[in-house]
DRENDO-1510 file (C-alpha; in Angstrom, 1 decimal, always signed):
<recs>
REC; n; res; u; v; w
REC; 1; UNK; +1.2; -7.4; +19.9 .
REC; 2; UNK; -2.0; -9.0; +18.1 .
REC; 3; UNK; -5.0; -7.3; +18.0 .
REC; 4; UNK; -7.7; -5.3; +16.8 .
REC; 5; UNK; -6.7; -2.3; +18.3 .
REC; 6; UNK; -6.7; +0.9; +15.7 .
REC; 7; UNK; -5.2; +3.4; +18.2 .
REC; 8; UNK; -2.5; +1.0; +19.1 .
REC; 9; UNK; -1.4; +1.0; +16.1 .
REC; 10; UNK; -1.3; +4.5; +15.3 .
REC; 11; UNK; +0.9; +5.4; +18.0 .
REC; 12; UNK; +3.5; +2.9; +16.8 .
REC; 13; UNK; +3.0; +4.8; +13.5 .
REC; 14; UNK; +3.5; +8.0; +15.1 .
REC; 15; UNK; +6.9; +6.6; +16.5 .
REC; 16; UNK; +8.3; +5.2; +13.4 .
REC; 17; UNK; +7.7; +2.0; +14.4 .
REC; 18; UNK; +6.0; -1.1; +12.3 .
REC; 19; UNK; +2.5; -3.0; +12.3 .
REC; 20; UNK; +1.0; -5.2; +10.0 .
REC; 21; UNK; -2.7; -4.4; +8.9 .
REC; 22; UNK; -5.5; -6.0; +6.8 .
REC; 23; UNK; -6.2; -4.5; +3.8 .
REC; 24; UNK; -9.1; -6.1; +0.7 .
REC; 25; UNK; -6.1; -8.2; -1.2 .
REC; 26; UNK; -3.5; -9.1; +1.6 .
REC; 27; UNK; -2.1; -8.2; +5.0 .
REC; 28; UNK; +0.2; -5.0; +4.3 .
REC; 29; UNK; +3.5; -3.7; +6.2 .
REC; 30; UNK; +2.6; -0.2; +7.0 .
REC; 31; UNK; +5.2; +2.4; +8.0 .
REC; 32; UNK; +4.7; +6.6; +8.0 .
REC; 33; UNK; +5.9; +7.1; +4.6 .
REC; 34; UNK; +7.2; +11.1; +5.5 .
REC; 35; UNK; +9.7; +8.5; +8.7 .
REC; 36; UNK; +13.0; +8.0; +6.4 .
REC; 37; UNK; +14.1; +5.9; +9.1 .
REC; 38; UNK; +10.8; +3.9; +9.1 .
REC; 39; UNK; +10.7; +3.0; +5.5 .
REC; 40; UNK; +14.3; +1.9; +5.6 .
REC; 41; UNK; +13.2; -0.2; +8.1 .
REC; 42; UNK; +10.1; -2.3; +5.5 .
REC; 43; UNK; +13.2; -2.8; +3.2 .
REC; 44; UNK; +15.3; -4.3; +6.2 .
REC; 45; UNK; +12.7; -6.5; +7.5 .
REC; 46; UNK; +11.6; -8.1; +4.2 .
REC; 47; UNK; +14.8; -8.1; +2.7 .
REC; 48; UNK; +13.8; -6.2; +0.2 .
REC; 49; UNK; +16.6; -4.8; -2.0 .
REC; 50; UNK; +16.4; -0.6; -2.2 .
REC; 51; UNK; +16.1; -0.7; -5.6 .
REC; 52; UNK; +12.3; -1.9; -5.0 .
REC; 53; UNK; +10.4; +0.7; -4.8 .
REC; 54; UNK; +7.4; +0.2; -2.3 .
REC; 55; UNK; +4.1; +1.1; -2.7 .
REC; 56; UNK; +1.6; +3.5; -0.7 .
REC; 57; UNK; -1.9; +3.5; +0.7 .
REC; 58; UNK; -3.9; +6.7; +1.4 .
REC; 59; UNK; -7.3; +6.8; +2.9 .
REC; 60; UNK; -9.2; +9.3; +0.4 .
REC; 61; UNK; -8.6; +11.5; -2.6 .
REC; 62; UNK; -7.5; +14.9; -0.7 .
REC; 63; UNK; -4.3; +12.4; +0.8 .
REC; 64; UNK; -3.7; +11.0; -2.9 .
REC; 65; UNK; -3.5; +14.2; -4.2 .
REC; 66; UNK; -0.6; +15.1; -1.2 .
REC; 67; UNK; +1.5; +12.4; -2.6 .
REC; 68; UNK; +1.4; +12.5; -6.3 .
REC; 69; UNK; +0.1; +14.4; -9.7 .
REC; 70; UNK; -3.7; +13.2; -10.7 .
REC; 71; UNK; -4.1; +13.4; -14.3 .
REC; 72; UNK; -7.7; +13.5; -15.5 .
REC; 73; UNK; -7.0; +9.4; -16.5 .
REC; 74; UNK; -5.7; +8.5; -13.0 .
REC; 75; UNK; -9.1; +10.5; -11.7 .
REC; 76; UNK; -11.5; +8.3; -14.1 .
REC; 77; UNK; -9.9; +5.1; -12.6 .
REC; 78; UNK; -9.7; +6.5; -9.1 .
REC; 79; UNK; -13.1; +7.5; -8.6 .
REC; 80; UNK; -14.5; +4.0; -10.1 .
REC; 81; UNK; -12.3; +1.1; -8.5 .
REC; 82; UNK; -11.2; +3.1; -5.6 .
REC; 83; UNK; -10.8; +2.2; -2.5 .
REC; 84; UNK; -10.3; -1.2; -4.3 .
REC; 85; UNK; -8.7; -3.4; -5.6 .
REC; 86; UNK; -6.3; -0.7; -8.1 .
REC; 87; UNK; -3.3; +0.4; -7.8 .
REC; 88; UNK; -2.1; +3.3; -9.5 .
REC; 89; UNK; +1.7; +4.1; -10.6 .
REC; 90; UNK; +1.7; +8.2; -10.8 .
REC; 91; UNK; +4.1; +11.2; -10.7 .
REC; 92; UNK; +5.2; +11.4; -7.4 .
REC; 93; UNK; +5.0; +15.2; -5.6 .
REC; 94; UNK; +8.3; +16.0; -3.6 .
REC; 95; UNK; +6.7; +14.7; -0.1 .
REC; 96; UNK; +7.5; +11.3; -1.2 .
REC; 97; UNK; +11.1; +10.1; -0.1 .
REC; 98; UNK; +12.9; +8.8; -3.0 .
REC; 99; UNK; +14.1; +5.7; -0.3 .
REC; 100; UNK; +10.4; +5.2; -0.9 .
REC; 101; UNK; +10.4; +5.0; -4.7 .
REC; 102; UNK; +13.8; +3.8; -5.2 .
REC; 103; UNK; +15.2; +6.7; -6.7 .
REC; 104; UNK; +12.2; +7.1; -9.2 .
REC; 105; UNK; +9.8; +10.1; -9.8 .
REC; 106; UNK; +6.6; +7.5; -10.2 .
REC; 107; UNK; +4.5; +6.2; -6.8 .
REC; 108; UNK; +2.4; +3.6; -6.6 .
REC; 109; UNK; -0.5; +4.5; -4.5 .
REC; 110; UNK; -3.6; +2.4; -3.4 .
REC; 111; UNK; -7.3; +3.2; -1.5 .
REC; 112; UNK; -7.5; -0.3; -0.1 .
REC; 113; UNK; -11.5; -1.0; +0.4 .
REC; 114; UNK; -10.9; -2.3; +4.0 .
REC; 115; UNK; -12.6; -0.7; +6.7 .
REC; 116; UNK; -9.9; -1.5; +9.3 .
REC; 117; UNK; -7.0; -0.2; +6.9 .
REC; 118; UNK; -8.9; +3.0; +6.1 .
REC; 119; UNK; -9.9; +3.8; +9.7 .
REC; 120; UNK; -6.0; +3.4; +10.3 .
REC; 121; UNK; -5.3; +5.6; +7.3 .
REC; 122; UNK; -8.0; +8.0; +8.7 .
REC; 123; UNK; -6.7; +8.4; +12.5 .
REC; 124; UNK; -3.5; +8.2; +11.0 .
REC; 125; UNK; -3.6; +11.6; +8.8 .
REC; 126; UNK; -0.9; +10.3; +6.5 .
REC; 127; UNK; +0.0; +8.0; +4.2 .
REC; 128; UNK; +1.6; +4.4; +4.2 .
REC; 129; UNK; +3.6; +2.0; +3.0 .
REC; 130; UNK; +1.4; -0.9; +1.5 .
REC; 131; UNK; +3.7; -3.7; +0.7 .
REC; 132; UNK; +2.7; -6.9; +1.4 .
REC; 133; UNK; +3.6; -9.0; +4.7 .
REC; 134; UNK; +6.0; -11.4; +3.6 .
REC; 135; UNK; +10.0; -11.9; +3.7 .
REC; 136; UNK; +11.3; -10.8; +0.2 .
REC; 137; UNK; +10.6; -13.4; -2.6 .
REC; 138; UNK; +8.2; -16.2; -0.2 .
REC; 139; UNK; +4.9; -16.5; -0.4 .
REC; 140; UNK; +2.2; -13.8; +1.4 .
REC; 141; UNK; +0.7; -15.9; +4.2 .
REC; 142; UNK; -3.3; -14.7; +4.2 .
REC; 143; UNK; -3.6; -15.3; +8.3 .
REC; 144; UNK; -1.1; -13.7; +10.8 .
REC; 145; UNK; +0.5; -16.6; +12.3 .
REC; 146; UNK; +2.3; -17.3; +9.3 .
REC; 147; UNK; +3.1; -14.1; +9.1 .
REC; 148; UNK; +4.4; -13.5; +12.2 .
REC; 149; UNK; +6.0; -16.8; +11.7 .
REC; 150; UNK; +8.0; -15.6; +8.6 .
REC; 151; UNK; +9.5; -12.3; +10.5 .
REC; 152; UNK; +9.9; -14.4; +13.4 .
REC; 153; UNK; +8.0; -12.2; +16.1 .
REC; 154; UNK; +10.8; -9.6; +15.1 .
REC; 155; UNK; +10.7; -6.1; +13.9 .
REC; 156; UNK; +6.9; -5.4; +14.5 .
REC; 157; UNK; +5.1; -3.8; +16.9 .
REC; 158; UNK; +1.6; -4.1; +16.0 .
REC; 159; UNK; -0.2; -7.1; +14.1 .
REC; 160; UNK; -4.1; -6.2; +13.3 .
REC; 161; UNK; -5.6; -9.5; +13.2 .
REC; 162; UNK; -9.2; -9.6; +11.3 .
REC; 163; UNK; -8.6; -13.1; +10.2 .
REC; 164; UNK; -7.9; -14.6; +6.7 .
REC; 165; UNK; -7.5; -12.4; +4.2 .
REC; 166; UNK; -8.8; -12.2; +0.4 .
REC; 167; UNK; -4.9; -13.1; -0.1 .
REC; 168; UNK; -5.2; -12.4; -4.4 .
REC; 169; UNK; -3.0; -9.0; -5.1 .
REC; 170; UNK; -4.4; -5.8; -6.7 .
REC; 171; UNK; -3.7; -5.0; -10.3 .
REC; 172; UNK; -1.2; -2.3; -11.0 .
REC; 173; UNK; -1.8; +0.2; -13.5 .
REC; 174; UNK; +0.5; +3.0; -14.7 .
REC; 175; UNK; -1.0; +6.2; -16.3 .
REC; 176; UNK; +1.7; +8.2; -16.3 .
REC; 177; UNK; +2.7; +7.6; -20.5 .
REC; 178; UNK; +0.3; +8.6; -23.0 .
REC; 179; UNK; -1.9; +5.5; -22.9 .
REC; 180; UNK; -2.2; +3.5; -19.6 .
REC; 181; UNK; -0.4; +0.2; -19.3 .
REC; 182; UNK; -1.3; -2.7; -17.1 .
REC; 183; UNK; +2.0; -4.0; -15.1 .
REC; 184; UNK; -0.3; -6.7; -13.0 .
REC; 185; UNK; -3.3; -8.3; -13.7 .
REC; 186; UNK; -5.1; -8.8; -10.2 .
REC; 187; UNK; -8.5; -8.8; -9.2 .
REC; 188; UNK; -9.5; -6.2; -11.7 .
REC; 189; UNK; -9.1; -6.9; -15.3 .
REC; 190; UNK; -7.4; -5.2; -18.1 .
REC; 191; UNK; -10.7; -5.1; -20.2 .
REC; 192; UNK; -12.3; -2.8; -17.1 .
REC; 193; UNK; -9.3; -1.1; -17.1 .
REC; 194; UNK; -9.6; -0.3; -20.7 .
REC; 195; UNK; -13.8; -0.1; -20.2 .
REC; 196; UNK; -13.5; +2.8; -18.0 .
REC; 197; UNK; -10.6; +4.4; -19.4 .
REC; 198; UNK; -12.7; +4.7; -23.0 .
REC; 199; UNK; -15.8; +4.9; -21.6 .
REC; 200; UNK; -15.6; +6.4; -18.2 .
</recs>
């Protein structure tokens, strides 16, 4: 079902089913990331193997801090980029199913700065998953034609549609060593990483 329709899609959430939502880089795959059964089911319709883990969105600090440990670092980055265009790899808290991180005690977690994502987020009251709306290793179509295209009108219930999307991926930082390391450069630089880490 396309639409624009927020409650829709949080009662396919609430039933561990799928739906594809805008977010301020791409159109994400969202499933309740405490639904085992719902998460399995992201990895099944991308093709994704298990042993990539998938990352989460949360709507605000209180639900980051549900999901995994906030170090002062984490904290600095967090309240400057987000919700934006950052996403942070941190100690995951117990909550988080290891289907989700493949086995690994680190989650990736992002605040996207989309209205329509966070309202879902919001009405929601939990986190979830954030991976991008494509089939395993093609391309991310920005509009969702071509993404309902690639899954072939299969697998999920809800598509909300607010037109072309940014479509350039957020960069991926991981503060969980002793200094913080950049895995993906995206929208935000590893100089304003490094700014605000330094500086605050």
């Amino acid at each position: 079902m396309v639409m624009l329709d927020v409650s829709e899609a949080v009662v396919a959430l609430s039933k561990g089913e799928l739906v594809v939502y805008p977010t301020d880089t791409l159109y994400g795959i969202g499933a309740d990331v405490y639904n085992e059964v719902a998460v399995r089911k992201v990895f099944e319709i991308k093709k994704r193997p298990l042993s990539n883990p998938l990352p989460i969105a949360v709507s605000d600090f209180e639900m980051l801090e549900k999901v995994a440990y906030v170090d002062d670092k984490a904290m600095r980055l967090a309240d400057f980029f987000l919700p934006g265009k950052l996403t942070l790899v941190l100690k995951k808290k117990d909550a988080v199913s290891d289907v989700v991180t493949a086995g690994g005690d680190k989650v990736a977690v992002r605040i996207p700065g989309n209205k329509v994502a966070l309202e879902l987020l919001s009405r929601f009251g939990g986190p979830i998953t954030a991976t991008s709306a494509n089939v395993h290793g093609m391309k991310t179509p920005s509009v969702i034609n071509e993404i309902r295209m690639q899954f072939k009108n299969q697998g999920i219930s809800v598509y909300l549609d607010t037109g072309r999307v940014a479509g350039k991926p957020s960069t991926v930082v991981d503060v969980t060593g002793e200094t913080v390391r950049v895995i993906r450069v995206g929208e935000i630089t590893e100089k304003e990483i490094l700014d605000v880490i330094q500086h605050g």
